[in-house]
C-alpha atoms as an extended CHARMM CRD file, in Angstrom:
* protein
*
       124  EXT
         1         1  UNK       CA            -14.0780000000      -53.5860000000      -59.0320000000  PROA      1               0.0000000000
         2         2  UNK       CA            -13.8200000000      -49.9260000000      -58.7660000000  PROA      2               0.0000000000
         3         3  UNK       CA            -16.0450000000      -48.2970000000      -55.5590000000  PROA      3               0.0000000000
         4         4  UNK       CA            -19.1270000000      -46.0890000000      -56.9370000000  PROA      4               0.0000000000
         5         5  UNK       CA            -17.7160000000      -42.4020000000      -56.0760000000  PROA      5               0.0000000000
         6         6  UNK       CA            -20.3480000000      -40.4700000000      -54.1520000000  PROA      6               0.0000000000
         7         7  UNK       CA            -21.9490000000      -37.6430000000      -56.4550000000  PROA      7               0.0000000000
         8         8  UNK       CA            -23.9130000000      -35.9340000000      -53.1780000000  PROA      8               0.0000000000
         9         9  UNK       CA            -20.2450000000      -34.6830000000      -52.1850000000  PROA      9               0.0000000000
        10        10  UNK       CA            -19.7700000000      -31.8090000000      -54.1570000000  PROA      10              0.0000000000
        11        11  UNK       CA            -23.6620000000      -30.6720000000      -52.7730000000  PROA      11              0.0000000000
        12        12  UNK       CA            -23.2650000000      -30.7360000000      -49.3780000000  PROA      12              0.0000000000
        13        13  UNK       CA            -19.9230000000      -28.9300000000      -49.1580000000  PROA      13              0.0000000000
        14        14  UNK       CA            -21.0940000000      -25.2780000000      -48.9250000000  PROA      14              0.0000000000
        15        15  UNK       CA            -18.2990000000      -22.8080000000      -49.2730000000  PROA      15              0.0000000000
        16        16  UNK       CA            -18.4120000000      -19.6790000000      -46.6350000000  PROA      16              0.0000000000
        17        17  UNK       CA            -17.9440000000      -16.8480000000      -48.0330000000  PROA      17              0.0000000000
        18        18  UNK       CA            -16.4400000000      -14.0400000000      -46.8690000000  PROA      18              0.0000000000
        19        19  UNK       CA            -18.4450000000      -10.9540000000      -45.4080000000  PROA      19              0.0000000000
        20        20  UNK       CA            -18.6290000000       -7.9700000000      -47.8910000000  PROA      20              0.0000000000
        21        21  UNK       CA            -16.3280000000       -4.7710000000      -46.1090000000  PROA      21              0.0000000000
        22        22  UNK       CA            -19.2920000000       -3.1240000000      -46.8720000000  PROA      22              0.0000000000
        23        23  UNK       CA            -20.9650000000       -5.6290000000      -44.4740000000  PROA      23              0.0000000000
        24        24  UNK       CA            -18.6580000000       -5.6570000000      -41.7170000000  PROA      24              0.0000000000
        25        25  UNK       CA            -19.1620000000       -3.4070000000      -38.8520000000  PROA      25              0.0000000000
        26        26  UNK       CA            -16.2170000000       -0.8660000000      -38.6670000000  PROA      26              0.0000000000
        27        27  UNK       CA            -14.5470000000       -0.4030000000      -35.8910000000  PROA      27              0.0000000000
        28        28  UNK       CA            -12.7990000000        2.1850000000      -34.1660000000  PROA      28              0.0000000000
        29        29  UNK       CA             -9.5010000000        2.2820000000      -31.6830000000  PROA      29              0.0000000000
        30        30  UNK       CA             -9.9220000000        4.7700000000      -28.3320000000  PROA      30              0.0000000000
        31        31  UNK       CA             -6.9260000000        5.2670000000      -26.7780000000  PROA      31              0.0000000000
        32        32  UNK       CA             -7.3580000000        5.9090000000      -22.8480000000  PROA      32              0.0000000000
        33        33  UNK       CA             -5.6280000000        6.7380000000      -19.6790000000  PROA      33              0.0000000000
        34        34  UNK       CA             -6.6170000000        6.0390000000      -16.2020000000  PROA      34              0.0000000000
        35        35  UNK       CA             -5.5050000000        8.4380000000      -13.6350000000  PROA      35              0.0000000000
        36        36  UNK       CA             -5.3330000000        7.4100000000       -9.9020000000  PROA      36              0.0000000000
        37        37  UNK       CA             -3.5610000000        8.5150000000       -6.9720000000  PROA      37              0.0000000000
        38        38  UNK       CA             -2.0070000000        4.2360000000       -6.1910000000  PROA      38              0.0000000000
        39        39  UNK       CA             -1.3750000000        1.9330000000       -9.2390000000  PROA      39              0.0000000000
        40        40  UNK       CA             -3.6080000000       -0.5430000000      -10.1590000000  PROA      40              0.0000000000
        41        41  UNK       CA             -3.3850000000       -3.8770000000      -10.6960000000  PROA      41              0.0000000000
        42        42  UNK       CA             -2.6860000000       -5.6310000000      -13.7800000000  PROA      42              0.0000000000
        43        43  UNK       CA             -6.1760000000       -6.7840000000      -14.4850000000  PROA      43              0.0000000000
        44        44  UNK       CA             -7.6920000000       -2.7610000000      -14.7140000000  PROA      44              0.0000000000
        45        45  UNK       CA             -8.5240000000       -3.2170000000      -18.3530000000  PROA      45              0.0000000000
        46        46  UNK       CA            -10.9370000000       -5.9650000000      -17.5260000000  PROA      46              0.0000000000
        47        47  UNK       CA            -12.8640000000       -4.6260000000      -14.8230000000  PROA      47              0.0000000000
        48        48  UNK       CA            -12.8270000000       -1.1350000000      -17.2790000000  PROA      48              0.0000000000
        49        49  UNK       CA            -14.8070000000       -3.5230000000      -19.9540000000  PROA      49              0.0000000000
        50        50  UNK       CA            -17.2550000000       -5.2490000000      -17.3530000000  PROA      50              0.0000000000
        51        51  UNK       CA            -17.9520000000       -1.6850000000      -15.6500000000  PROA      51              0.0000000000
        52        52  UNK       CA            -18.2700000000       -0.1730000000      -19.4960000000  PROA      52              0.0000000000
        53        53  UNK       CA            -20.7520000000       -3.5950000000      -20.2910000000  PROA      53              0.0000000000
        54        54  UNK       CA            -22.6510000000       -2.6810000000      -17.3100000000  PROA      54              0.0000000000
        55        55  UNK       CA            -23.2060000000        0.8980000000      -17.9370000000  PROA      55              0.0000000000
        56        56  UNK       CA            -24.1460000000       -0.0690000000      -21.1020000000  PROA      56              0.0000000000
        57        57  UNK       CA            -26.4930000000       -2.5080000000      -20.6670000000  PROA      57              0.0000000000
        58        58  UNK       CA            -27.2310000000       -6.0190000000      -22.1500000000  PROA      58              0.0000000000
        59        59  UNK       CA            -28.3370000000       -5.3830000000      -25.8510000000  PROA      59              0.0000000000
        60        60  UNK       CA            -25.9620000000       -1.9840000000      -26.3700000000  PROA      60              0.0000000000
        61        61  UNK       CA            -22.7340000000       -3.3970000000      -24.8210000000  PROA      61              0.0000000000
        62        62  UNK       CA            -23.1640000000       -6.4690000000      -27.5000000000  PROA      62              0.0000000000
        63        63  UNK       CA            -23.8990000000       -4.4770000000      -30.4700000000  PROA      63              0.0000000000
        64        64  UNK       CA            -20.5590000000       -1.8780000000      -29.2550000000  PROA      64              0.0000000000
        65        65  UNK       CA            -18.7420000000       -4.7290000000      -29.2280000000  PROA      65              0.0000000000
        66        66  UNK       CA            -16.1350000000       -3.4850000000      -26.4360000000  PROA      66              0.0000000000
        67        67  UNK       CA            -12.9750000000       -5.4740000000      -26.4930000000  PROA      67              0.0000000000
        68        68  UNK       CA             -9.2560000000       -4.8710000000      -24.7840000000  PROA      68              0.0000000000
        69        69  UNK       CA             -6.9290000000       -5.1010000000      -27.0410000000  PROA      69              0.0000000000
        70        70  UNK       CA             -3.8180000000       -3.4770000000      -25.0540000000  PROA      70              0.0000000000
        71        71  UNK       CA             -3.4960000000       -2.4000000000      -21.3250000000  PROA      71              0.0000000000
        72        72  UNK       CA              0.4060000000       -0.7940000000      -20.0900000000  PROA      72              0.0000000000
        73        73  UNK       CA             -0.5140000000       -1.2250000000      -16.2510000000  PROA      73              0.0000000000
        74        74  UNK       CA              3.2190000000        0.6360000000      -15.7290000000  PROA      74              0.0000000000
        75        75  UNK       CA              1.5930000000        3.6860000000      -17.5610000000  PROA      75              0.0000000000
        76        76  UNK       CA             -1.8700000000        2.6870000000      -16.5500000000  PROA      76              0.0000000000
        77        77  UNK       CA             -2.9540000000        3.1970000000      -20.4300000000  PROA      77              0.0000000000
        78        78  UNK       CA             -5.0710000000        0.9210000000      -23.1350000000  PROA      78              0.0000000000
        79        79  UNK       CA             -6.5320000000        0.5540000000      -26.3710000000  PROA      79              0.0000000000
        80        80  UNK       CA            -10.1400000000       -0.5410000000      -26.6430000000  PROA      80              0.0000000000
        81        81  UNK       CA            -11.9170000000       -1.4140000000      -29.7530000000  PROA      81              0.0000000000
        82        82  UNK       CA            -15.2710000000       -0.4490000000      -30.4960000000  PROA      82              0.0000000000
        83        83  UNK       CA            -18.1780000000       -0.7100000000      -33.1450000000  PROA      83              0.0000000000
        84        84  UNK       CA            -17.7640000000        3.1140000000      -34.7160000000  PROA      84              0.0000000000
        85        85  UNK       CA            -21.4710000000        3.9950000000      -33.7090000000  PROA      85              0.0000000000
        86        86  UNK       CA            -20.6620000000        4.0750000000      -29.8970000000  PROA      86              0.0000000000
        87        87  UNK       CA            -17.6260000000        6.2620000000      -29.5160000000  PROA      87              0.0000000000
        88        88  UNK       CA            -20.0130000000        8.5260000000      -27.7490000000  PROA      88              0.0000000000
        89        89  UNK       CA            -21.2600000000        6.1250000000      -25.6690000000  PROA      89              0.0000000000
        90        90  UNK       CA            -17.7270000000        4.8950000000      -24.7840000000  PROA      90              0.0000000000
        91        91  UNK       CA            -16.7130000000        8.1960000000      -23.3600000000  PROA      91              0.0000000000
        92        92  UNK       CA            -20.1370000000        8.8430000000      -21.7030000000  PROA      92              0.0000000000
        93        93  UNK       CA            -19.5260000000        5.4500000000      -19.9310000000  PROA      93              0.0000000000
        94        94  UNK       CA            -15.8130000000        6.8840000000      -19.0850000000  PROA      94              0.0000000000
        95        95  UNK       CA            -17.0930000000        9.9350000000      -17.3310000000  PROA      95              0.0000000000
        96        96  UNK       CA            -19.4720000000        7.7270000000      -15.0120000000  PROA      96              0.0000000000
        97        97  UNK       CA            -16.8580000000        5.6100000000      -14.0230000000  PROA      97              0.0000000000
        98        98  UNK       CA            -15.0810000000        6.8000000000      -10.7240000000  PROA      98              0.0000000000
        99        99  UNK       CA            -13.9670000000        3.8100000000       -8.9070000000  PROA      99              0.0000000000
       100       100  UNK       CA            -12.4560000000        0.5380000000      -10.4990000000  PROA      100             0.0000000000
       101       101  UNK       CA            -11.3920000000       -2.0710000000       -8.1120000000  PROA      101             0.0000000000
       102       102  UNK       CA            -12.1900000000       -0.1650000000       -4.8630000000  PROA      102             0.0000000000
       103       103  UNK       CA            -10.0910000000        3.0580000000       -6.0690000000  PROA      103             0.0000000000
       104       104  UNK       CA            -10.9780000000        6.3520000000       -7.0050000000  PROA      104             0.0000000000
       105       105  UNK       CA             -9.9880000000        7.0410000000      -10.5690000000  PROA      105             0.0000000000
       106       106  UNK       CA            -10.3380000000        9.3750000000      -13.8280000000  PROA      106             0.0000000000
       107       107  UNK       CA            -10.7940000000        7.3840000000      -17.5310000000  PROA      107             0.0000000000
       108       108  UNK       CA             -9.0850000000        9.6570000000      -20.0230000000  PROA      108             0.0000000000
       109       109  UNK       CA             -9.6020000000        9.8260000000      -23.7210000000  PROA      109             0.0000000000
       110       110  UNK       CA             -6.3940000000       10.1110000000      -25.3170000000  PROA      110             0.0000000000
       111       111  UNK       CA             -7.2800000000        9.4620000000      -28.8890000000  PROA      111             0.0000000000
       112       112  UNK       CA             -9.6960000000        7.8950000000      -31.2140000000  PROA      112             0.0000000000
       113       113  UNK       CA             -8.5330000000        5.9510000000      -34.5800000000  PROA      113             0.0000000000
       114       114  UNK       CA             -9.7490000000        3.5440000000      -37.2290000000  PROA      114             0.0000000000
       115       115  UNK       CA             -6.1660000000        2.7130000000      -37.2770000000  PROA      115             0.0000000000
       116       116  UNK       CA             -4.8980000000        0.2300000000      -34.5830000000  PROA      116             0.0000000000
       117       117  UNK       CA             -1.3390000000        1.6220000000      -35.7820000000  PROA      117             0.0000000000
       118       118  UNK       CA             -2.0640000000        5.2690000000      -34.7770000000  PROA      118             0.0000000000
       119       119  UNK       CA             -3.5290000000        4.7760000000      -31.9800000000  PROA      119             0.0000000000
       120       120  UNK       CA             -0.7630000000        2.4180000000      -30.8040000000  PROA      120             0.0000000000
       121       121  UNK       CA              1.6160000000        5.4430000000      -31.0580000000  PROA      121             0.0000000000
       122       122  UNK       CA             -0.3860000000        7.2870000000      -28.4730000000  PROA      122             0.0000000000
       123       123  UNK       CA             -0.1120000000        4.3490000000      -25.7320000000  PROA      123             0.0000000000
       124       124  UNK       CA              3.5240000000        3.1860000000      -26.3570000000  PROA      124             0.0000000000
């Protein structure tokens, strides 16, 4: 005796589909450099986003989507990517910022890409 197959399968398996790229948010890559008179420790990028998330507030620092995606804490430089619409913001939020982790510093804006590639040139 054969087991009844299940019709209700094929209607509750609902296929994602994939955002539009005219949905998506686009991004962009800032390339910075933080200048201080001692090195910093490894974990710079970090307190960068929280201080940059805190500046920003609670609703903005969500929709700018600020995210590390490369720190060099020999050359004390990073990549941070960003919804497009708050590049202005971003670098706003650098000039505030004067001390990270109990140390007087200067955030630099070395470059600003859509292209992780180019930007990656600038830092390396």
């Amino acid at each position: 005796m054969k087991k009844p197959q299940n019709k209700n399968k094929s209607k509750n398996k609902h296929k994602i589909n994939p955002l539009k790229p005219s949905m998506r948010e686009k991004k962009r890559y800032i390339a910075y450099e933080i200048m201080s008179d001692k090195p910093l420790n490894r974990n710079a990028d970090k307190v960068l986003v929280g201080k940059i998330k805190a500046l920003l507030g609670v609703f903005s620092s969500g929709k700018a989507g600020v995210m590390s995606v490369k720190y060099n804490s020999d050359k004390q430089t990073g990549i941070l990517r960003i919804n497009r619409r708050f590049v202005d913001h971003i670098r706003s939020c650098f000039v505030m910022i004067k001390n990270l982790n109990d140390e007087e510093v200067l955030v630099r804006t070395i470059r600003v890409s859509g292209m992780l590639k180019k930007v990656k040139e600038e830092v390396e």
